[in-house]
C-alpha positions as CSV (number, residue, x, y, z in Angstrom):
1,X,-1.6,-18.0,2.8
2,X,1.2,-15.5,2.0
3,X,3.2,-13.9,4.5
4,X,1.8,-10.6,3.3
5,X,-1.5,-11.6,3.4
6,X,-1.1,-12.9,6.9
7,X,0.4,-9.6,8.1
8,X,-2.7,-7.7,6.5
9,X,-5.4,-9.7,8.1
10,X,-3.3,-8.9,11.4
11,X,-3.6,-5.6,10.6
12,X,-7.3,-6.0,9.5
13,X,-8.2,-7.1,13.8
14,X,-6.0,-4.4,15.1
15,X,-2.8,-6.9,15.6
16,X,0.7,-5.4,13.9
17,X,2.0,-8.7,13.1
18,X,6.0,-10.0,12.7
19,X,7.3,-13.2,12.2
20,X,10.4,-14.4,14.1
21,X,12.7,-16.9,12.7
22,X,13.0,-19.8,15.2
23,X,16.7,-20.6,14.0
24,X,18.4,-17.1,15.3
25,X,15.5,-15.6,16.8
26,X,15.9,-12.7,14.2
27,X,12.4,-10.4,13.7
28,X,11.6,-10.1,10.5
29,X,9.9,-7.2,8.7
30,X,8.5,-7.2,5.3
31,X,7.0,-10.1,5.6
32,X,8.7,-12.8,4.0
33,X,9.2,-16.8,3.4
34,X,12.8,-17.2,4.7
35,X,15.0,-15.6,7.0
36,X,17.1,-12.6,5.5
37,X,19.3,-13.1,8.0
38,X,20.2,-17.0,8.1
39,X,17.9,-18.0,5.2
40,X,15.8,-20.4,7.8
41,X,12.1,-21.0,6.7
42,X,10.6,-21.9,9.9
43,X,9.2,-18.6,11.0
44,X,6.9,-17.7,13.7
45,X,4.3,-15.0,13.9
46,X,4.5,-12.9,16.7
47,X,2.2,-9.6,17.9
48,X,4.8,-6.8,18.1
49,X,5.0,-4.8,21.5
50,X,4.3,-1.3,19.7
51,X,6.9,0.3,21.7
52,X,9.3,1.9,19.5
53,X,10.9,5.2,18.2
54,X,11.7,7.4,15.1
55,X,14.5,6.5,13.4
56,X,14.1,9.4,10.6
57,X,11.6,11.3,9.3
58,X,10.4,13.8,6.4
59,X,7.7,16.5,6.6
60,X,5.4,16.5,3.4
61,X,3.7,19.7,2.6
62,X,0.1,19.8,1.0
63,X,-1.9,22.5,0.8
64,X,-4.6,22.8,3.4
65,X,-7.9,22.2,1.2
66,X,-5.5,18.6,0.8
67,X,-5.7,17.9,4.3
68,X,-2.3,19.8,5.1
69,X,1.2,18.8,5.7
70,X,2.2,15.4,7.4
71,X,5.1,13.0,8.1
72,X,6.4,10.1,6.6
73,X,8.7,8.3,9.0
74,X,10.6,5.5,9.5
75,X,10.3,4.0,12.9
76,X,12.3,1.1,14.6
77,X,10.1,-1.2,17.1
78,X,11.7,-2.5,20.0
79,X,11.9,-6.1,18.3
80,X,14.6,-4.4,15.9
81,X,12.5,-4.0,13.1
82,X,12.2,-0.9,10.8
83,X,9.3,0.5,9.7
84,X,7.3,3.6,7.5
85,X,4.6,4.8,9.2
86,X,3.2,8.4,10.3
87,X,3.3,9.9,13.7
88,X,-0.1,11.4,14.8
89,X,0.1,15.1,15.3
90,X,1.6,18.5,14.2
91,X,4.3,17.2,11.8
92,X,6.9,19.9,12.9
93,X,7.0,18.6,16.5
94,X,8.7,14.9,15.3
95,X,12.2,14.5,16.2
96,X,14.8,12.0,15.6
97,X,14.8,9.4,18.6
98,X,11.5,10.6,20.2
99,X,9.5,7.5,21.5
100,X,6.4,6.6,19.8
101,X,3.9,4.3,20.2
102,X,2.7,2.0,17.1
103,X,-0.7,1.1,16.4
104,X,-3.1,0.2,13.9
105,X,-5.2,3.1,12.5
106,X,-6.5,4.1,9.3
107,X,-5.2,5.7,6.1
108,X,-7.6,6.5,3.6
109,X,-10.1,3.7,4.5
110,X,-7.3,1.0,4.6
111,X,-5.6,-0.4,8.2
112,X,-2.2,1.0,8.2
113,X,0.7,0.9,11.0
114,X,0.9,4.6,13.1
115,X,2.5,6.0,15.5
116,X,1.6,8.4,18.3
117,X,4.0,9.9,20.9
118,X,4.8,8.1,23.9
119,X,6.2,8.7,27.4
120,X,10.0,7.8,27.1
């Protein structure tokens, strides 16, 4: 199975899925078959905490018969991992280092990786 595949089928059960390299205990996300960081291949899959926060964002505007404006951001996860996603709500209302919450939801029928606000 690829790496991708595996993190899909995490995605498929509700699980956001990372591997960890067991050489220098680096997470790793894309999905991958060796280390970027050390170039180790024996990697790990782990279930990632969720916790995280924006790291940068971008508002894009639709019209309203299109299902409206929404964000596209790019959210770093407590295990050091960057990631695109969207953050539930009014677009306007996401700032730079607010704490969010991952999860998987669902983007035009297919199980993605969001985000909604969390308590800091």
């Amino acid at each position: 199975m690829t790496p991708d595949t595996h993190f899909k089928e995490g995605l498929a059960v509700g699980e956001i899925r990372l591997q960890r390299c067991a050489a220098c205990d680096t997470h790793i996300f894309f999905p991958r078959v060796l280390c970027p960081a050390c170039h180790g291949t024996d990697l790990t899959w782990v279930t990632a905490s969720g916790a995280g926060e924006v790291y940068t964002f971008t508002t894009v505007r639709q019209r309203p018969e299109r299902g409206g404006d929404y964000n596209v951001a790019m959210v770093e996860l407590a295990e050091g991992v960057r990631m695109m996603t969207r953050v539930d709500g009014d677009p306007q209302s996401v700032k730079i280092g607010m704490p969010v919450t991952a999860y998987v939801g669902d983007i035009d029928g297919t199980p993605a990786v969001l985000c909604r606000r969390s308590e800091a």
